[in-house]
N, C-alpha and C positions, 0 to 999 in steps of 0.2 A: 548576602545574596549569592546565588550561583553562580559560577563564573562558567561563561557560553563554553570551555572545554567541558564541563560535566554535565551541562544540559544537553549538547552534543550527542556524547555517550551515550546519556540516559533514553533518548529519543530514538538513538540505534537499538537500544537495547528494547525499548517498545517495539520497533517494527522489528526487529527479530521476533521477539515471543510469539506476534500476531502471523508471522511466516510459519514459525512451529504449530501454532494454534491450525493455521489453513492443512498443514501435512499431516498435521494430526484426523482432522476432518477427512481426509482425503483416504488417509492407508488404513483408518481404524474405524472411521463410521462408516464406508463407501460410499463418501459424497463428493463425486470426481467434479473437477472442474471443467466451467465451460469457458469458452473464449473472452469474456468479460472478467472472468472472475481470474484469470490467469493476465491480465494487463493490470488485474489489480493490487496481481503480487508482484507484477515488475512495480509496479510504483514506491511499495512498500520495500523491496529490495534496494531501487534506487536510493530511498530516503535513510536506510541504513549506510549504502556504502559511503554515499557523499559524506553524511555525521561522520563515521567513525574516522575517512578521509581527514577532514577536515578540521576534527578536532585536536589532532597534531600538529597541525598549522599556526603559523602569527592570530593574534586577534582577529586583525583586517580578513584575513584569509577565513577563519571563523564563521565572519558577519556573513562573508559570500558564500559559504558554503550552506548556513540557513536561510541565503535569497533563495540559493538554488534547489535547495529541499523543500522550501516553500513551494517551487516551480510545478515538482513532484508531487507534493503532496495536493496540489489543486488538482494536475491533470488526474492522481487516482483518484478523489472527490468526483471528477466529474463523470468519470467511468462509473461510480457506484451510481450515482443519479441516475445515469443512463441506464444502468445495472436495474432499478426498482423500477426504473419508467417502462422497462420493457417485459418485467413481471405484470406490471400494472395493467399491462395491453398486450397479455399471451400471443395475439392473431402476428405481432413482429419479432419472428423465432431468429435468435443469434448463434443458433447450437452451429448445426450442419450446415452452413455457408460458405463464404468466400474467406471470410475472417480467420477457418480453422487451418486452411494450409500453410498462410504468410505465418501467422505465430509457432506451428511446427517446426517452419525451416529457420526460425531466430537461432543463432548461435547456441545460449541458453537452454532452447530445447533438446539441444543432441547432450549438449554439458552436463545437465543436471533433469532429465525427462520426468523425475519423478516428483520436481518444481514449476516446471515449468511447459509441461508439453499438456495439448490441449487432449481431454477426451473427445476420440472420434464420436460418441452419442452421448455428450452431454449438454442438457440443453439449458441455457439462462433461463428459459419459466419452468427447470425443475421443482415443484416445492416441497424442497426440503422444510422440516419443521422446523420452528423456532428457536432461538437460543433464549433463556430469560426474557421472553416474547420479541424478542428483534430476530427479523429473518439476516441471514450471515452478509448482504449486500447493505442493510442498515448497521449493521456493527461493523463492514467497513468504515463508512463513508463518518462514523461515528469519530472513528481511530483517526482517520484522513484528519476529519477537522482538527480533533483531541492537538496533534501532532502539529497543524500547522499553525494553532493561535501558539503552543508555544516556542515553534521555532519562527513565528513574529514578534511574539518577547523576546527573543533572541538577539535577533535582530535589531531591534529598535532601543534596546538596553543600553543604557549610557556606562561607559568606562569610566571608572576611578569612585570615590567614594560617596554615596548619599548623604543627605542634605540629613533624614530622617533619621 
């Protein structure tokens, strides 16, 4: 069995690729992010730093750090929900609102704008086409889940050696 440092890892290592995968979308298809879709890379950013954090850590410290990526990876699930529920009902636009200034002035945005800063005209019922027919707010929420059933194996994983 794995032991929670290299599930850890491996689970940073997924929400990196899926943060490459978003920049790639962004500087190479010209498919800018809208305010929903940039909460959904802090979640994804979060759930890397805490792993990578944490897998240098005691066990104990371990386990907490997959509660706490768990914590992460629900609240970006629920942003994508909200993400396809608000496709689903074009007439409630989250582009150009109240939403795009606070996420601008996050620290993050001045840090690294070309991650994390919001397009002033992009809007969450852009529709962008498909990926292997999941639009890019279902293959978060896809990742979201992927990522938090197994950092609930993680967590719920017994120490020392199986019965089996």
């Amino acid at each position: 069995m794995k032991t929670s440092k290299s599930v850890l890892l491996a689970v940073a290592f997924i929400a990196l690729a899926i943060l490459a995968g978003a920049l790639y979308l962004q500087h190479y298809q010209d498919m800018q992010p809208c305010p929903l879709c940039v909460i959904q890379r802090y979640a994804f950013a979060a759930i890397a730093l805490i792993c990578l954090i944490c897998a240098g850590l005691p066990a104990g410290a371990q386990k907490a750090g997959a509660g706490i990526g768990i914590l992460a990876g629900l609240g970006g699930a629920g942003t994508a929900i909200w993400h396809l529920w608000i496709i689903a009902h074009p007439s409630v636009s989250c582009g150009r609102d109240a939403l795009e200034a606070p996420m601008n002035a996050l620290p993050p945005a001045s840090l690294l704008p070309s991650v994390f800063k919001v397009d002033a005209y992009a809007l969450c019922t852009t529709p962008y086409d498909p990926i292997l027919g999941l639009s890019i707010p279902q293959w978060s929420l896809l990742w979201f889940a992927v990522l938090v059933v197994i950092l609930v194996a993680t967590l719920f994983k017994r120490n020392g050696v199986s019965r089996y």
